[in-house]
C-alpha positions as a Python dict, from the first residue, in 0.01 Angstrom:
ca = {
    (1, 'X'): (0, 0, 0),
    (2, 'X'): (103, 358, -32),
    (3, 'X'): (247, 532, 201),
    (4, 'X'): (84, 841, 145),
    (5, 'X'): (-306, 825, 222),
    (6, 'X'): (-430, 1122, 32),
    (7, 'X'): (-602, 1050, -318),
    (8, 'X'): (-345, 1292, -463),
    (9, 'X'): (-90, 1059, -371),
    (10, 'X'): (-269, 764, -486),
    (11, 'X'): (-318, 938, -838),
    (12, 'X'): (53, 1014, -864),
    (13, 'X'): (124, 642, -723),
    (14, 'X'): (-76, 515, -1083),
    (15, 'X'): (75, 794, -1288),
    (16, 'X'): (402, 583, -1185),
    (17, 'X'): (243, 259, -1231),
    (18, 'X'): (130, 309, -1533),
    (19, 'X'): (356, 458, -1746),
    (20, 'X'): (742, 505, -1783),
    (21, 'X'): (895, 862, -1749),
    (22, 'X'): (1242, 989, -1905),
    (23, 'X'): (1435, 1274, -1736),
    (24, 'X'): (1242, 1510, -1796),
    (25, 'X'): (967, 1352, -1660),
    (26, 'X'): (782, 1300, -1988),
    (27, 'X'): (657, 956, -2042),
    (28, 'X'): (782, 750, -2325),
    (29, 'X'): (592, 390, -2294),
    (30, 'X'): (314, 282, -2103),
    (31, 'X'): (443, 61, -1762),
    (32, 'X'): (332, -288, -1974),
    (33, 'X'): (479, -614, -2089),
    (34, 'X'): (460, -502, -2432),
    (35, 'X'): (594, -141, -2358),
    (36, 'X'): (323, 4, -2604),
    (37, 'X'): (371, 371, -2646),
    (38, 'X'): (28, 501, -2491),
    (39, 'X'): (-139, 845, -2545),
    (40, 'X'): (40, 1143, -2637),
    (41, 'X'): (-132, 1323, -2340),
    (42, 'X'): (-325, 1198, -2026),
    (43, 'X'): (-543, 1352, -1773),
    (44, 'X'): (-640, 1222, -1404),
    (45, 'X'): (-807, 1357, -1155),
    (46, 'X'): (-942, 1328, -824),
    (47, 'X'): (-1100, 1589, -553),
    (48, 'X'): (-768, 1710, -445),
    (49, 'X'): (-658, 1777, -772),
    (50, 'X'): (-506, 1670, -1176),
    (51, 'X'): (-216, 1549, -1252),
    (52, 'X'): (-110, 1507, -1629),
    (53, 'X'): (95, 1285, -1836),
    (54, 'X'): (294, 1390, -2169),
    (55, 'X'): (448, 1182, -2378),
    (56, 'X'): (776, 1249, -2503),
    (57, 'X'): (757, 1302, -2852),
    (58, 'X'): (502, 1628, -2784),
    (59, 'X'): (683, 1940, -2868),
    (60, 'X'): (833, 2118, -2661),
    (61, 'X'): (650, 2477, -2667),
    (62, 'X'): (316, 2234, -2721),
    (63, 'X'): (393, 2072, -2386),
    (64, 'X'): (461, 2435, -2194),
    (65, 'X'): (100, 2536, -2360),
    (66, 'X'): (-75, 2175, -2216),
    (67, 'X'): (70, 2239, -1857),
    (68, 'X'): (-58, 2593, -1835),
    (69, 'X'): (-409, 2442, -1946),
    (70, 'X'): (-403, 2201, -1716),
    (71, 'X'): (-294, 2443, -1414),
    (72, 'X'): (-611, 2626, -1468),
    (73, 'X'): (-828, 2274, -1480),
    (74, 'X'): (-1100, 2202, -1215),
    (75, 'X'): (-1019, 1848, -1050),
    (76, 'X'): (-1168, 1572, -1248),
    (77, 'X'): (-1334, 1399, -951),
    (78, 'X'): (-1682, 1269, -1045),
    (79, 'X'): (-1756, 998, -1302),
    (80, 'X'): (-1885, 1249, -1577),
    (81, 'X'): (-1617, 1470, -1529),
    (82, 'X'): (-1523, 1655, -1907),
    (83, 'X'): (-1258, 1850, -1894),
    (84, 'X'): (-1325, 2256, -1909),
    (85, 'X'): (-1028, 2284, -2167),
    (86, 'X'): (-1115, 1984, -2342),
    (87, 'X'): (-1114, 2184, -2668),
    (88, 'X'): (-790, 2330, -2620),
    (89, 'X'): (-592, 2029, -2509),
    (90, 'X'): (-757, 1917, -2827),
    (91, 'X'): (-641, 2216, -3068),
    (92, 'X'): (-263, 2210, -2891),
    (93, 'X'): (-218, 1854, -3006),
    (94, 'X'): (-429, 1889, -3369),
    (95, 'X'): (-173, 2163, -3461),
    (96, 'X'): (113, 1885, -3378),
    (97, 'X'): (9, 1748, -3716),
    (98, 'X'): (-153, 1431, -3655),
    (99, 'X'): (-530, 1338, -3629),
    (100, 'X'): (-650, 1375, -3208),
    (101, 'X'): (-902, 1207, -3042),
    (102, 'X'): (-1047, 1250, -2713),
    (103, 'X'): (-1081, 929, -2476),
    (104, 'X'): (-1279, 946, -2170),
    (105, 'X'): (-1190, 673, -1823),
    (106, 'X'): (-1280, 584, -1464),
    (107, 'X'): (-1037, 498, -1195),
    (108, 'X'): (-1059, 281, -913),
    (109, 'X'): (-850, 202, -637),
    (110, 'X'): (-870, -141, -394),
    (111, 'X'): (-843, -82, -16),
    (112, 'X'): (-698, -421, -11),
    (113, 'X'): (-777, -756, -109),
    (114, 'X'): (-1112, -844, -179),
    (115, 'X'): (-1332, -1188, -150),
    (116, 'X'): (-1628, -1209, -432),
    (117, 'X'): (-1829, -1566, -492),
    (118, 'X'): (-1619, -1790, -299),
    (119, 'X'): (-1762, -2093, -518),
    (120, 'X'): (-1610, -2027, -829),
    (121, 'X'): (-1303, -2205, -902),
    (122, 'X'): (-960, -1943, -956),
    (123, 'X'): (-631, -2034, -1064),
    (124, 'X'): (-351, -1852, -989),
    (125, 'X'): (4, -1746, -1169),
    (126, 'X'): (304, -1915, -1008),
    (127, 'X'): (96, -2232, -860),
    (128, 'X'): (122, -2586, -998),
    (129, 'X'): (-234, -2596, -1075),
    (130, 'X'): (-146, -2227, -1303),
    (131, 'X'): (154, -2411, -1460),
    (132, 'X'): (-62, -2684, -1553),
    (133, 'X'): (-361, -2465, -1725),
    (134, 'X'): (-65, -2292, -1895),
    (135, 'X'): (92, -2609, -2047),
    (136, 'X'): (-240, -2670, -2220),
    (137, 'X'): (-267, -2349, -2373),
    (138, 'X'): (54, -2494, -2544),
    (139, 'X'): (-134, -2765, -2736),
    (140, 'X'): (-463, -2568, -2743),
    (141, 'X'): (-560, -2170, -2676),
    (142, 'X'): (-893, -2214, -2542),
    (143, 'X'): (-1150, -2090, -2781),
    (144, 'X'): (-1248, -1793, -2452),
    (145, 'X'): (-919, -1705, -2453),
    (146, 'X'): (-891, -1640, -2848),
    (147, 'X'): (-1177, -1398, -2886),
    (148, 'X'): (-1024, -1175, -2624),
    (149, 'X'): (-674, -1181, -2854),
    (150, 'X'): (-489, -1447, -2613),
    (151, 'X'): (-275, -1663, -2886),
    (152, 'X'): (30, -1793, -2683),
    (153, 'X'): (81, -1867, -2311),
    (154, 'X'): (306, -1510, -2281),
    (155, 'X'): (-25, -1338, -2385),
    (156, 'X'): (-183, -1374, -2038),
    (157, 'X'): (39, -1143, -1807),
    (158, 'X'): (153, -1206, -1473),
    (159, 'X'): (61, -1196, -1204),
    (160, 'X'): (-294, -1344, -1305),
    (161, 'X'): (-579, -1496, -1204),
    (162, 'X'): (-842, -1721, -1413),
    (163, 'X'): (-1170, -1829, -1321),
    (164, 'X'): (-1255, -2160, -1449),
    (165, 'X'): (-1626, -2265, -1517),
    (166, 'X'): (-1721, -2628, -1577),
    (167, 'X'): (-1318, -2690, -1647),
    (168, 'X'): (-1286, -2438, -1919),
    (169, 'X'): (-1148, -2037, -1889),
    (170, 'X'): (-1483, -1846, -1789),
    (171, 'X'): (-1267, -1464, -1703),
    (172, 'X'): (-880, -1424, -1636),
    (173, 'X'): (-769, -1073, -1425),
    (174, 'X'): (-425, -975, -1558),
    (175, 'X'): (-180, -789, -1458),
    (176, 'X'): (-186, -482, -1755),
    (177, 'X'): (93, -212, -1601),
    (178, 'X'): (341, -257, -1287),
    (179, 'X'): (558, -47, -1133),
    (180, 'X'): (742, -81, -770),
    (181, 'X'): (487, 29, -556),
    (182, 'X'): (161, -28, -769),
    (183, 'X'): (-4, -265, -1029),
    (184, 'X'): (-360, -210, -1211),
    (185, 'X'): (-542, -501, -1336),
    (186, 'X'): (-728, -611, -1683),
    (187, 'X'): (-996, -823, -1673),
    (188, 'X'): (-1136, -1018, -1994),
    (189, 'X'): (-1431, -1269, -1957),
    (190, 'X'): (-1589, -1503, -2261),
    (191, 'X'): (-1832, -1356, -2414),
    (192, 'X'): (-2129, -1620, -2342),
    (193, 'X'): (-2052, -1589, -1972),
    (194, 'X'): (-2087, -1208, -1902),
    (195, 'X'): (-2289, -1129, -1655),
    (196, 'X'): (-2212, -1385, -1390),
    (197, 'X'): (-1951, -1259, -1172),
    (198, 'X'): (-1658, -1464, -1333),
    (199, 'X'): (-1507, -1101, -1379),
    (200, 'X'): (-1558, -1015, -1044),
    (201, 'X'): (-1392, -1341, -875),
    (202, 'X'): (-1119, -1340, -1118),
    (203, 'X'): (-1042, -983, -1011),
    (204, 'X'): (-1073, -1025, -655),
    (205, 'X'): (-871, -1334, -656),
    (206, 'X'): (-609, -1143, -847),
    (207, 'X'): (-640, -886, -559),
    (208, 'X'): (-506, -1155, -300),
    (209, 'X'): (-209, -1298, -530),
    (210, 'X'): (100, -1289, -304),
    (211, 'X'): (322, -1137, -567),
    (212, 'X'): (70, -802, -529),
    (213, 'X'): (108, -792, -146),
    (214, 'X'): (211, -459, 4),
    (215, 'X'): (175, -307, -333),
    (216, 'X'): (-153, -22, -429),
    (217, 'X'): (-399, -184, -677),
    (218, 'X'): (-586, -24, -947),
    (219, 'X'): (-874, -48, -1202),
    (220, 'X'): (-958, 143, -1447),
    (221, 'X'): (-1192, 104, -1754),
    (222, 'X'): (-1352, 322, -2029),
    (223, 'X'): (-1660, 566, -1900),
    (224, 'X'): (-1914, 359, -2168),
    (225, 'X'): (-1781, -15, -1997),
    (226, 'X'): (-2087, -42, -1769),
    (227, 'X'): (-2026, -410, -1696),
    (228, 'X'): (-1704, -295, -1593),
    (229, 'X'): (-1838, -38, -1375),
    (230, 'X'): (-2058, -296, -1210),
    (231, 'X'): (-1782, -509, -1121),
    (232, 'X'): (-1643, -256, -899),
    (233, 'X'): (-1982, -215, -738),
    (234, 'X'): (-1992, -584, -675),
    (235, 'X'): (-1665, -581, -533),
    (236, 'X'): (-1694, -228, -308),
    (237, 'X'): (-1379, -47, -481),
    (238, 'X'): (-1287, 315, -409),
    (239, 'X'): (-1400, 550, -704),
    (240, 'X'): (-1057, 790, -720),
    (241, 'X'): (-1178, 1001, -989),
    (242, 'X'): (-1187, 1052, -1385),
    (243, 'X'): (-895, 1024, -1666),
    (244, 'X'): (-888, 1190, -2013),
    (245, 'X'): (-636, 1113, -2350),
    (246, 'X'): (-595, 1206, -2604),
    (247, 'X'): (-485, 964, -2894),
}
């Protein structure tokens, strides 16, 4: 857990979670196995305040005009939070030369581990029983698996948990970005077996994996995901506030 309790903290705790910073403290990849590049510019915010992310390859004099923008922006702290500047963050990055388009998140935080459905059946990462499931995806990707994009056993990201249902993958809770202090998770469930908490155990159980102890956990999703928005319902996680990108 953080050691710093306010939600300010906790918001700069996922900035450093999730992405990867230079010297300058611009970001140049997002904090992910497959070091994607992520958004050119990022917005979170919670009722103490916003703090914003810029990617490297953003002009200089482009990056002075975002930070004076964002100075002057009203914490993004409920869940239909828009950004007051939203245009001009928009118009800074258009005149960069390259098509811009505004993305619009939630952010969650865990106050520890959580317990959801104890019934269901969870593997876990790093267990024989998770070495086994793994060796199978060898032979066979199971057909759940391959809808969501999962092709080889490396796809699925560790630390992770799976819930099973009736011996097959029903919803696995990844581990998307990872820093020292802080990890957020992904969740992906089969398509025919939304709806039934598989999410929800799989991300709780991923909650509780000893590799995450002592670290912050987060969750984040798109504002439209509604059935990811009810999973943190069902599981009682702390609403920190709203994020904005721009792509």
């Amino acid at each position: 857990m953080t050691t710093d309790p306010s939600e300010l903290g906790l918001l700069g705790l996922h900035r450093q979670t999730a992405f990867t910073f230079d010297d300058r403290g611009r970001m140049t990849c997002e904090s992910a196995p497959d070091r994607s590049r992520g958004r050119r510019f990022s917005l979170a915010g919670c009722r103490e305040g916003n703090l914003a992310v810029i990617r490297d390859d953003v002009s200089d004099p482009a990056a002075r005009e975002l930070e004076l923008l964002v100075a002057q922006e009203p914490p993004l702290c409920l869940p239909e939070s828009v950004p007051d500047h939203l245009e001009s963050y928009l118009s800074v990055l258009d005149a960069e030369g390259s098509p811009v388009a505004p993305l619009f998140g939630l952010l969650w935080t865990f106050s520890g581990p959580v317990t959801y459905q104890r019934g269901v059946e969870l593997v876990w990462s790093g267990t024989a029983q998770g070495d086994e499931l793994m060796a199978r995806f060898d032979h066979v990707v199971p057909a759940s698996l391959a809808s969501a994009g999962f092709r080889v056993p490396t796809d699925l990201w560790e630390p992770w948990c799976v819930a099973m249902e009736d011996g097959q993958v029903g919803s696995i809770a990844e581990t998307v970005r990872k820093g020292t202090r802080g990890a957020e998770v992904g969740v992906d469930t089969a398509v025919g077996l939304r709806g039934h908490g598989l999410g929800a155990a799989a991300t709780a159980g991923w909650s509780s994996h000893p590799e995450l102890e002592q670290m912050s956990l987060f969750y984040s999703t798109a504002r439209e995901n509604m059935s990811s928005r009810r999973l943190t319902e069902r599981l009682g996680l702390h609403f920190l506030g709203s994020t904005f990108a721009i792509t």
